[in-house]
C-alpha positions in Angstrom: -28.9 91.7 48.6 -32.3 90.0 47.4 -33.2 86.9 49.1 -33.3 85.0 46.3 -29.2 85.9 45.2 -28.4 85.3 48.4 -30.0 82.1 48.9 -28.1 80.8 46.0 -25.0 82.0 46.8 -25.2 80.0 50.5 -26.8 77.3 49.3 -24.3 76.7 46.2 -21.6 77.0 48.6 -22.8 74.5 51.1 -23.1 72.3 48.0 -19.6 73.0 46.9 -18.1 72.1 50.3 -20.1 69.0 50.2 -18.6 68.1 47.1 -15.3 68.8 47.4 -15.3 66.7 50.7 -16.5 63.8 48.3 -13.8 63.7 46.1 -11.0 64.6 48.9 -12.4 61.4 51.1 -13.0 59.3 47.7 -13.2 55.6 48.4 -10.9 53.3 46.9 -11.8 49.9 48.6 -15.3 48.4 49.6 -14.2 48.3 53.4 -14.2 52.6 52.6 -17.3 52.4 51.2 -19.5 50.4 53.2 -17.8 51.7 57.0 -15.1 54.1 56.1 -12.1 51.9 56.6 -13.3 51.7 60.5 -10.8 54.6 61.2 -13.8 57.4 62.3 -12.7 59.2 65.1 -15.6 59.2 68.1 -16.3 62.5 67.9 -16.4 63.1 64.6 -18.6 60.0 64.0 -21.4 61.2 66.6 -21.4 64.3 64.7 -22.0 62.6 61.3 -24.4 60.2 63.6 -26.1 63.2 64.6 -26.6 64.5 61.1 -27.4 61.2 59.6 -30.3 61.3 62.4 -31.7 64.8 62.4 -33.1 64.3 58.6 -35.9 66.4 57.2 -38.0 65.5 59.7 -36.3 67.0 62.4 -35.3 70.3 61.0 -38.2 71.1 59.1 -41.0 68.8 60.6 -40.4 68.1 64.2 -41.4 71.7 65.2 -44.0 72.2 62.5 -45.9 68.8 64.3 -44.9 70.4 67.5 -46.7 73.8 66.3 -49.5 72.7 66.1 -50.3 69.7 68.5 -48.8 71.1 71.3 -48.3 68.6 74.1 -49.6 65.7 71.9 -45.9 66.7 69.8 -43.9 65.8 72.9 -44.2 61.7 71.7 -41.3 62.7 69.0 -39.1 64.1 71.2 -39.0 61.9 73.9 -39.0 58.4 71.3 -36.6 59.8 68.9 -34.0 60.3 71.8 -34.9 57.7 74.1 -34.0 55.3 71.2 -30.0 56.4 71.2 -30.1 55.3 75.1 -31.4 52.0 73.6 -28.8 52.3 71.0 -25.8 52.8 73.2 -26.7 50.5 75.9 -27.9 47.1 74.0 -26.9 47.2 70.5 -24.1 49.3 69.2 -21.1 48.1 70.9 -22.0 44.3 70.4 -22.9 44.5 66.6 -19.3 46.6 66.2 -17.7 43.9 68.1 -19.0 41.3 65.8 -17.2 43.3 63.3 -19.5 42.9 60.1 -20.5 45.8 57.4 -24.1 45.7 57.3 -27.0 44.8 59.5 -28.5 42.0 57.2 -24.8 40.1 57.1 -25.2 40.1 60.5 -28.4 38.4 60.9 -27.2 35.9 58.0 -24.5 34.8 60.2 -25.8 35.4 63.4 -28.9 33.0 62.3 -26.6 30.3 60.2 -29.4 31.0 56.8 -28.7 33.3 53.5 -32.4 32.9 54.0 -32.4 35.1 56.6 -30.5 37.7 54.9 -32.4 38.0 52.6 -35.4 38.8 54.3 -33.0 41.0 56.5 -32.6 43.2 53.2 -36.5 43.0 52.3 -37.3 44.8 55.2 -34.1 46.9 54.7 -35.4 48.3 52.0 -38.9 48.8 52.9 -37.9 51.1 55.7 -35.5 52.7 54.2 -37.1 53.4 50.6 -40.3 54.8 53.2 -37.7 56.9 55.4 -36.4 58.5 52.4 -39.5 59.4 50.7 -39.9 61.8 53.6 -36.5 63.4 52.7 -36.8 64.3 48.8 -40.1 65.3 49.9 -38.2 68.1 52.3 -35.4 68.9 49.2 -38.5 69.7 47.4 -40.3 72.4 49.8 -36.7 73.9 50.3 -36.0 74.1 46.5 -39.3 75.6 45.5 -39.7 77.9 48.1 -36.1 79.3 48.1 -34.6 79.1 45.1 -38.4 79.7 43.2 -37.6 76.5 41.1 -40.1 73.9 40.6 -39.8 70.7 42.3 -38.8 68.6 40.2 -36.3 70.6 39.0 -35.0 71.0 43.0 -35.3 67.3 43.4 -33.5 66.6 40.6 -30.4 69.1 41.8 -30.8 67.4 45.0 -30.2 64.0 43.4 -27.0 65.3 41.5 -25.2 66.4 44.6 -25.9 62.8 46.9 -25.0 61.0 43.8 -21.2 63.1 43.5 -21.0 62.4 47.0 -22.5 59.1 48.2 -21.5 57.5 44.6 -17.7 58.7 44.9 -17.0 58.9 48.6 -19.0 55.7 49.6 -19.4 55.8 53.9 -15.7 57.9 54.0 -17.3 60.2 51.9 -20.5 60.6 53.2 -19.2 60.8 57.1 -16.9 63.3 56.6 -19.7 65.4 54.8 -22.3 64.9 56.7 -19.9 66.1 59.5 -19.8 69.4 57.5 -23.7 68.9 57.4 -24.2 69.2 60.9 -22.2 72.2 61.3 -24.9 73.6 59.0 -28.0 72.3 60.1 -27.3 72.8 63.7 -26.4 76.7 63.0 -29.5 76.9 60.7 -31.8 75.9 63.8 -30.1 77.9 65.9 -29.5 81.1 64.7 -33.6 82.3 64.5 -34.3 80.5 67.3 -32.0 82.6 69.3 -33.1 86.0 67.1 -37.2 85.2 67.6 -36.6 84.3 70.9 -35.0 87.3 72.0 -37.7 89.7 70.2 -40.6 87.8 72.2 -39.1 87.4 75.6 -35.9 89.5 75.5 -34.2 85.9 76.9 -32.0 84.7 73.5 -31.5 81.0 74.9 -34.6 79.1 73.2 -34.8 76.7 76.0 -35.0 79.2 79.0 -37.7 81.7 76.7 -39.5 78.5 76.3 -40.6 79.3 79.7 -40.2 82.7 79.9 -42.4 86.0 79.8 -43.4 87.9 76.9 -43.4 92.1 77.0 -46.8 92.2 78.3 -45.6 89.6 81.2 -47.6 86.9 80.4 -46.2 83.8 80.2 -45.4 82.5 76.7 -47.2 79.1 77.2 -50.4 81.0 78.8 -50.4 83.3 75.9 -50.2 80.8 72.9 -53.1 78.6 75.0 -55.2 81.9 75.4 -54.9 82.8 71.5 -55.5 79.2 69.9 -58.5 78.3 72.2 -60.4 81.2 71.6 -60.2 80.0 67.9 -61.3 76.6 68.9 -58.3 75.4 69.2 -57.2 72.5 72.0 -55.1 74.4 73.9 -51.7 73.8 73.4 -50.2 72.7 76.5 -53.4 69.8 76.6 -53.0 66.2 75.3 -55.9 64.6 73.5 -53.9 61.2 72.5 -55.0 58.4 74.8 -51.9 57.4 77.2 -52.2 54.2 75.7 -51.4 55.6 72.1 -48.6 58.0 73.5 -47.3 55.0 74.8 -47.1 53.0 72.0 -45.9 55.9 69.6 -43.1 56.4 71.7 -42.1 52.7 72.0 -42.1 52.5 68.4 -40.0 55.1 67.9 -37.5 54.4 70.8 -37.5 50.5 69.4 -36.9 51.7 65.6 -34.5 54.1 66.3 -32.6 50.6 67.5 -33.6 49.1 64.6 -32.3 51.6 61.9 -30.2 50.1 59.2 -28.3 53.7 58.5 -28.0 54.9 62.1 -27.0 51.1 63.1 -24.2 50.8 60.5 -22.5 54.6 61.3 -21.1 52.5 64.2 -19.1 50.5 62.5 -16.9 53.0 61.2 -15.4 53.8 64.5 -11.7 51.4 65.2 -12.7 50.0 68.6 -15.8 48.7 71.0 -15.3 51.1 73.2 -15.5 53.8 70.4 -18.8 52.8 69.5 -20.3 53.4 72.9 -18.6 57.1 73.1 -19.5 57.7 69.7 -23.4 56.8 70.8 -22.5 59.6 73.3 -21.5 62.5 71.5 -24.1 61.6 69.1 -26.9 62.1 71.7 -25.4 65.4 72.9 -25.0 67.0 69.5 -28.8 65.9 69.2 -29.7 67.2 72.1 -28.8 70.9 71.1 -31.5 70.5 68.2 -34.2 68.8 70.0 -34.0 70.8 72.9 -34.8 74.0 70.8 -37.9 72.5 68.9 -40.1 72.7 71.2 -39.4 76.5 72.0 -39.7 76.8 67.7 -43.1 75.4 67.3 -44.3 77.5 70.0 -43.3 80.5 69.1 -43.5 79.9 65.5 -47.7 78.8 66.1 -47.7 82.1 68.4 -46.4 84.7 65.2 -48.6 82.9 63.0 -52.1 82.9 64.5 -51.1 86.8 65.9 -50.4 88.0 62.3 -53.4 86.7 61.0 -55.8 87.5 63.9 -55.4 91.1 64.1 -58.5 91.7 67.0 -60.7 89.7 68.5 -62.6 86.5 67.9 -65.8 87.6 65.5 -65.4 91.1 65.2 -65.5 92.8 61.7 -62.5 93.9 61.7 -60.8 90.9 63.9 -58.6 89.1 60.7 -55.8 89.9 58.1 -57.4 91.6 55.3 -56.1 89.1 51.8 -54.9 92.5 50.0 -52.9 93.3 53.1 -51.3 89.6 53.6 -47.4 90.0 54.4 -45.0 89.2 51.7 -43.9 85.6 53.0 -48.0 84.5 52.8 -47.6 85.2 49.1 -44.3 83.5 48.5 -45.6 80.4 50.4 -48.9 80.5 48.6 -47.0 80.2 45.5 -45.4 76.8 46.3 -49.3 74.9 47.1 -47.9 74.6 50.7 -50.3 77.5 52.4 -53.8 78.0 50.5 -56.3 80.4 50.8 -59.9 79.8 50.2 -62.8 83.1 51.0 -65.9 80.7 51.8 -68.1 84.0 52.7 -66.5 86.8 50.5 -65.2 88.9 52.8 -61.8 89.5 52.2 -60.7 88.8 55.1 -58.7 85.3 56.5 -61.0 83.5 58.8 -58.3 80.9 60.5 -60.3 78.8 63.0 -60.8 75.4 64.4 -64.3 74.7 62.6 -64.7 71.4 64.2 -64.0 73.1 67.4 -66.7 72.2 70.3 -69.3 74.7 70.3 -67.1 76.6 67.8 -68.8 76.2 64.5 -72.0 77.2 65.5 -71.0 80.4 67.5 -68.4 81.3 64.2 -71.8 81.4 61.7 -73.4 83.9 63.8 -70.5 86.0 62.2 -70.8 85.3 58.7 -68.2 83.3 58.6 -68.5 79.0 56.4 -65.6 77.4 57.9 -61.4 77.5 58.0 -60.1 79.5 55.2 -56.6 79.2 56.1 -54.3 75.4 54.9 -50.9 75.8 55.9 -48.9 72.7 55.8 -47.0 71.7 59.0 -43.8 71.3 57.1 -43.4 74.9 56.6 -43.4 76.3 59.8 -39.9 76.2 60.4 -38.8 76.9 56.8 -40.9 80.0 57.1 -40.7 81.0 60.8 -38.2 83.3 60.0 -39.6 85.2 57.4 -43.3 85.7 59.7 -40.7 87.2 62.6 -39.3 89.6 59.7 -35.6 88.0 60.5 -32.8 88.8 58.3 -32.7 87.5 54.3 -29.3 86.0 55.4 -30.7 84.3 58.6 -33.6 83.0 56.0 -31.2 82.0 53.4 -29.2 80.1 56.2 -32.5 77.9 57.5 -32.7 77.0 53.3 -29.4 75.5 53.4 -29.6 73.9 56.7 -32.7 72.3 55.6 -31.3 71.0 52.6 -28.1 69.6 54.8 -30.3 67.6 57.0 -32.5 66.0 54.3 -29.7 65.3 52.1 -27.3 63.9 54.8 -30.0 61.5 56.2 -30.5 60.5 51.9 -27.1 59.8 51.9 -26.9 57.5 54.5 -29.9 55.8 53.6 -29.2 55.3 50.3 -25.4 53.8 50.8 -27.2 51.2 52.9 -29.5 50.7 50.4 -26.9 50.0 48.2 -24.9 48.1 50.3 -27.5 45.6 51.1 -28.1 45.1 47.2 -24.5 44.9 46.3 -22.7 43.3 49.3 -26.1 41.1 51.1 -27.4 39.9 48.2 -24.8 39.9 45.0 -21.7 38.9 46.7 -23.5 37.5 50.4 -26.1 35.3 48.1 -25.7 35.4 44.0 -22.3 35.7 43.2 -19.9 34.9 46.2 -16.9 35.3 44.1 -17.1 38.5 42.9 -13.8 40.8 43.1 -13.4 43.3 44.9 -13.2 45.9 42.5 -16.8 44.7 41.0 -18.5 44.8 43.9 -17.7 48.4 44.2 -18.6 49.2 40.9 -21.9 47.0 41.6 -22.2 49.2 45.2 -22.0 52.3 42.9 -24.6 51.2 40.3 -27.3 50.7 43.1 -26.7 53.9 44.9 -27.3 55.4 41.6 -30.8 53.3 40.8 -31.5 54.1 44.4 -31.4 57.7 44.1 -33.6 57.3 41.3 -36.1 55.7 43.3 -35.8 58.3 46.1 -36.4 61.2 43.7 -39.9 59.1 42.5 -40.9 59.3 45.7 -39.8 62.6 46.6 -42.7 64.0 43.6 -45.0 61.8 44.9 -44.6 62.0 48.6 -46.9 59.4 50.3 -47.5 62.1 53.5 -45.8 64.8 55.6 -42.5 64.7 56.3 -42.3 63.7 59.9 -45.3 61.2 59.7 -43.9 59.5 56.9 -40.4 59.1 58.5 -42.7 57.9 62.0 -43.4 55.1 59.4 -40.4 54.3 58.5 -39.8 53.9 62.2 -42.6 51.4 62.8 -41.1 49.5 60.3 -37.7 48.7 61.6 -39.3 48.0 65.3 -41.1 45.7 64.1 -38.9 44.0 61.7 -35.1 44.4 62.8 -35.3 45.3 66.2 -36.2 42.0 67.6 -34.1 40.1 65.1 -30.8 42.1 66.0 -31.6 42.6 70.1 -32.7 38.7 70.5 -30.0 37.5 68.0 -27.1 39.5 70.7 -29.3 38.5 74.1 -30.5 34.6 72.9 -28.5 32.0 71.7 -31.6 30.2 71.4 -33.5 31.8 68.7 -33.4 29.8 65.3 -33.3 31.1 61.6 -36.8 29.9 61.5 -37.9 32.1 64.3 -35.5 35.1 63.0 -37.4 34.6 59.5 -41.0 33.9 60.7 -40.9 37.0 63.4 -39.3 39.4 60.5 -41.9 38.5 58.5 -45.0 38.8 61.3 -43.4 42.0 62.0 -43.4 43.9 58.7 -46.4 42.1 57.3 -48.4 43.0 60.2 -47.2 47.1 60.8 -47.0 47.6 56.9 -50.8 45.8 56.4 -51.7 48.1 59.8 -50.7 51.2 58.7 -51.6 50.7 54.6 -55.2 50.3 55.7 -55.8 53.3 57.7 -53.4 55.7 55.8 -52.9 54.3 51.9 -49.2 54.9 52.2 -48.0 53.8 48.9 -50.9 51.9 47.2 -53.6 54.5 47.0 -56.6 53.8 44.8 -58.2 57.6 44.1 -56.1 59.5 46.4 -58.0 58.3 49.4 -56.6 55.5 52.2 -58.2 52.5 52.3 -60.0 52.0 56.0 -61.2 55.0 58.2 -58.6 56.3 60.2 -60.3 57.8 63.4 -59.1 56.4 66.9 -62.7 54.4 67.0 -61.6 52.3 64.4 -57.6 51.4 65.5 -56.8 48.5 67.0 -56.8 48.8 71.2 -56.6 52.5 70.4 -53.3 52.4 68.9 -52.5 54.5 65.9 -50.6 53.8 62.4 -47.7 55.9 64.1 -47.4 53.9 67.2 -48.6 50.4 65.7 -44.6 49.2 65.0 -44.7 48.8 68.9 -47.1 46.2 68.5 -46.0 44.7 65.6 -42.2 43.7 67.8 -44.1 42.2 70.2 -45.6 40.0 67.4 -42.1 39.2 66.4 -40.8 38.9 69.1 -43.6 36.4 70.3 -43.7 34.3 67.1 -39.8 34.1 67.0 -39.7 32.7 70.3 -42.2 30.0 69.7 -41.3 29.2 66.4 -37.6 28.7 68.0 -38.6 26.0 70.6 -40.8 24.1 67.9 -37.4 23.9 65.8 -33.7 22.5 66.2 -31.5 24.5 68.3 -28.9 27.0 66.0 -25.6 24.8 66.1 -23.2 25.0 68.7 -20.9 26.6 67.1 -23.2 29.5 66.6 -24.5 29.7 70.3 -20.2 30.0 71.0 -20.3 33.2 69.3 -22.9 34.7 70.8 -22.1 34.3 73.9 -18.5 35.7 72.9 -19.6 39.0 71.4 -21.2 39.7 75.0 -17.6 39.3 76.6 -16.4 43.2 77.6 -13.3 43.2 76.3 -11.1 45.3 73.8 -11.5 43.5 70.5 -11.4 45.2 67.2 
């Protein structure tokens, strides 16, 4: 069977099941829709935490960034998990123990001030509308590379399916799916990572061929380094990122992981305390079996790339892919924008080097050659890894649907918060504090839908890759509501002025920071606004790792502000000293 039939034929299915799941689990009250009634068994909510995490970033951008910068990659890896360890032990079983439905209503109460809230929800939907840019941006390179449509039209299909099942099935809905959604994604990851690794090393466990031997017994590692540096190319098990900048990358993912409204609030679905903390659990192991394979993806995936296109060696006449001979997946890709070829010196042949390479440049003229002829985006590597090892059209068709799972699982959860914290924060929390019920679900329903509106904008106009605009989103919440939700548990001290005047510091500061080197959103004629090169960031530290900096801010600002104001009334300091008490309350 063709690709292309097949491809429709999983992917329709997956979208059936997701569907049908909807309208079984349909929510009928508001405490369904915001947390699922609070009746999530552990297990099944780590594995809807787990899907709600690995979003398009993961699955289709994690190895891709890990492809091709090597060691550098390894900040990703060790923030985005090290932040569930934060998760488990400081925040998630004290925020389900205070018992609330979203993150915001939690810092209203917790800091006595609608105020507060409100600010809670600005930055709410800052990261959130930022995180899920980077997801319709991944529906998009799945729909128009798979199913050949354009992508619009795959964005648009994308929409239609969260909107049946995050409109409908609220947060029962969209765990119960997204449950289904792992199942998916993690078999989609899986399955060529086991077949690739096996035809390079003979060893079918990613994580051991990671280390392993290829057929000629060199080591795969020494082989990929060997390759890549002879085109100029740091080699790949090298760092060039200061340690001050790994540091502060992987702080501000760790700290925004923490700070993540839709990971944050899948914890108060579960019935008890103690549930939350095993869910945080299961939801790091079923993680774990993804990340652990990425790094063995983007190494073998960068390895079958560069050796199908340099065919001998460096310089010689013959050394390159001839264009008339490019394999079949080159001109599928080529189609979607995503890999471009450019012949600077007529040749017919694909020169694909590191030009700025050292000593490089100057040694590659000698042979003719004007530069790099080769763009191939980062976010394809995984999406296309299977076809470049001539895998199976149903093992290719599978890696489609598993990539749309992960984006549209981590767009569901995103969007019901977003939602939430219009409907339930501000129109019954602030406006209209006597709405029914039954309107504020209908309200709930109408914002998911003007969200996903917004989220399909974005998705056409991404504002970067897939994984760097998601490391955004990340900076965000450490800076913002991180230090509002760990200081508001751990001090009884801090005041709704401090809350509200670090909040502010915090996104102000890490939003300013990284719009000025990397025009996120408001770019005037396509180009950023300051000169992003590592001369010009602050103490070294770059847009991705700036959130780090930016909590410190807050944190520092909320703690002064708070002993230059009256202390947060007694009565407020009793309960947060009682949400610290270990024991079993609902």
């Amino acid at each position: 069977m063709e690709l292309k039939t097949l491809t429709y034929i999983v992917v329709g299915s997956s979208f059936a099941l997701y569907v049908a799941i909807a309208l079984w689990s349909r929510a009928r009250t508001t405490s369904d829709f915001y947390v699922a009634g609070k009746h999530v068994h552990p297990i099944a909510n780590g594995m809807a935490t787990a899907a709600d995490w690995m979003s398009a970033a993961s699955f289709i951008s994690m190895a891709g960034i890990i492809a091709f910068l090597g060691y550098d990659g390894s900040v990703y890896l060790m923030g985005w998990t090290g932040g569930y360890v934060l998760l488990a032990l400081l925040l998630v079983p004290y925020l389900r123990k205070f018992g609330k439905f979203t993150v915001p209503e939690f810092i209203g109460e917790r800091y006595y001030s609608k105020t507060a809230r409100i600010v809670a929800v600005v930055c709410l939907i800052f990261i959130s509308f930022t995180y899920v840019a980077g997801q319709m941006r991944g529906v998009g390179i799945v729909f128009s590379r798979f199913l050949e449509v354009p992508i619009g039209t795959g964005l648009l299909i994308g929409m239609g399916v969260v909107l049946v099942y995050a409109v409908l099935g609220g947060m029962k809905g969209i765990t119960y799916t997204q449950v289904a959604q792992y199942c998916v994604l993690i078999f989609a990851y899986t399955v060529p990572a086991v077949f690739i690794s096996f035809a390079l090393t003979g060893n079918p466990v990613p994580q051991l061929a990671f280390g392993g031997t290829l057929g000629d017994g060199v080591y795969l590692l020494d082989k990929l380094d060997g390759i890549i540096t002879d085109l100029g190319f740091t080699a790949y098990t090298s760092g060039t990122k200061s340690t001050v900048d790994v540091f502060f990358i992987t702080a501000a993912l760790m700290l925004g992981t923490a700070g993540l409204p839709h990971v944050v609030v899948r914890f108060f679905t579960v019935p008890r305390v103690k549930d939350a903390r095993t869910s945080a659990g299961w939801a790091l192991l079923f993680i774990a079996l993804l990340y652990t394979t990425a790094p063995a993806v983007g190494s073998m995936a960068r390895l079958n790339l560069t050796q199908t296109i340099q065919t001998g060696p460096v310089g010689a006449a013959d050394g390159n892919l001839a264009y008339a001979d490019r394999p079949q997946w080159m001109r599928t890709w080529e189609a979607t924008g995503l890999l471009k070829f450019q012949d600077q010196n007529g040749d017919g042949r694909i020169q694909y080097y590191n030009d700025s390479g050292a000593g490089f440049a100057s040694d590659a003229g000698t042979f003719g050659w004007r530069g790099n002829e080769l763009e191939v985006d980062r976010d394809i590597i995984v999406l296309a890894n299977p076809e470049i090892a001539a895998l199976p059209n149903w093992v290719i068709a599978l890696v489609a649907a598993g990539g749309i799972a992960a984006a549209l699982s981590t767009a569901a959860g995103l969007l019901l918060v977003i939602s939430a914290a219009v409907s339930h924060d501000l129109l019954k929390g602030v406006f209209r504090p006597d709405i029914t019920e039954r309107q504020e679900l209908l309200a709930s329903r109408l914002a998911a839908v003007a969200a996903i509106c917004v989220a399909g904008y974005l998705g056409y106009n991404p504002p970067a890759f897939v994984a760097q605009v998601v490391a955004f989103a990340f900076g965000l919440a450490a800076a913002s509501l991180f230090p509002a939700i760990f200081l508001g548990i751990f001090s009884s001290r801090v005041t709704k002025e401090g809350a509200i005047a670090g909040m502010l510091t915090g996104l102000i500061f890490t939003y300013g920071y990284i719009e000025y080197f990397k025009g996120l959103f408001l770019r005037f004629a396509g180009a950023p606004f300051g000169e992003n090169t590592a001369e010009a960031w602050l103490f070294g530290i770059s847009p991705e790792g700036i959130g780090a900096l930016g909590m410190v801010l807050n944190v520092a600002v909320a703690l002064t502000v708070s002993r230059l104001t009256a202390a947060p009334p007694a009565a407020v300091q009793r309960l947060v000293a009682s949400i610290r008490v270990p024991r079993q309350a609902a």
